[in-house]
C-alpha positions in Angstrom: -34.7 88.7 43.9 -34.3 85.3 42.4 -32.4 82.2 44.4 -29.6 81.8 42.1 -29.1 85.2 42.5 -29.6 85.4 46.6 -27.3 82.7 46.6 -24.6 83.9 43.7 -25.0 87.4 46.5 -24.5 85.2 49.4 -21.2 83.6 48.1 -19.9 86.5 47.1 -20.6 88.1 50.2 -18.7 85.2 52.0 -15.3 85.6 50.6 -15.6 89.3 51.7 -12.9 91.6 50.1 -10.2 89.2 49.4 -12.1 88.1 46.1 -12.0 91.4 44.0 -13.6 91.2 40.0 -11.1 92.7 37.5 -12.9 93.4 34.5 -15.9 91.7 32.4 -13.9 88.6 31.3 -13.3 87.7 35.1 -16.4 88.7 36.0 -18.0 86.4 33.3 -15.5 83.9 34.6 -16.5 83.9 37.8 -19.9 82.9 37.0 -19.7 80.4 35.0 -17.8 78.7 38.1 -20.6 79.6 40.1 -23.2 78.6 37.9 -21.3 74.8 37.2 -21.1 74.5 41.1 -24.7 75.4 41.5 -26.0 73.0 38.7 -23.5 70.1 39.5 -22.5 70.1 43.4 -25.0 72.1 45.5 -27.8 70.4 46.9 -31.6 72.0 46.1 -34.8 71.8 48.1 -36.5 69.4 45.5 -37.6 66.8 47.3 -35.2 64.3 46.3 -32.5 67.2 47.9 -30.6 66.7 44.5 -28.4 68.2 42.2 -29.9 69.6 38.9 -27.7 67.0 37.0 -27.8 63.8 39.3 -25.2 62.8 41.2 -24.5 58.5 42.2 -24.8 58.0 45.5 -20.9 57.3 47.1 -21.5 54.6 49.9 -18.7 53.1 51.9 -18.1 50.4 49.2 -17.0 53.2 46.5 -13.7 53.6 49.4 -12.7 54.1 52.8 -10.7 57.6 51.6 -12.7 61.0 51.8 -11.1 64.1 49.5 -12.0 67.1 49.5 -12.8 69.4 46.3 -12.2 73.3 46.2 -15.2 74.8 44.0 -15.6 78.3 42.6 -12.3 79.3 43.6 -12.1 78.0 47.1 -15.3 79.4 47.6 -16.6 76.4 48.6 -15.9 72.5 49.3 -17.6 69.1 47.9 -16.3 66.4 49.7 -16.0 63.0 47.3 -15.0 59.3 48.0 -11.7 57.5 46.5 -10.6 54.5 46.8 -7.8 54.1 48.6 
C-alpha cells in the first residue's frame, strides 16, 4: 500500500465513527481536503522535512501571536504565526 494512502487510512482511522461518508460527492470531497492538507501543511521525510509546495519559515519577528488552523475537517491542526 502506498503512503498517501497509509496515511489518507491512518486519518480516517483517527476520527473513528464520528466522521461517516455519505455518498461519492462527499467522499470525493473529502479527499480533495485530504490531498490539499497533505501537499500544502504536512511535513515529508525529504530531507529538507518540507512541504510539497514550500512553506516560509514563521520566526518570532513574523508575531508574538500563535493560531491555530483546523484542516480536513478538524481532522487535524497547523499551527500559524500572526501578528498581534
Amino acid at each position: 500500500m502506498g503512503t498517501y494512502v497509509m496515511s489518507v487510512t491512518q486519518s480516517i482511522e483517527v476520527a473513528g465513527p464520528c466522521r461517516l461518508v455519505l455518498n461519492e460527492a462527499h467522499a470525493r470531497r473529502l479527499l480533495r481536503e485530504y490531498q490539499r492538507y497533505y501537499n500544502a501543511s504536512r511535513t515529508h521525510l525529504s530531507p529538507g522535512k518540507d512541504t510539497p509546495e514550500r512553506r516560509e519559515v514563521q520566526g518570532p519577528e513574523r508575531g508574538a501571536r500563535v493560531i491555530e488552523l483546523r484542516e480536513v475537517f478538524g481532522l487535524h491542526r497547523r499551527y500559524e504565526r500572526r501578528a498581534a
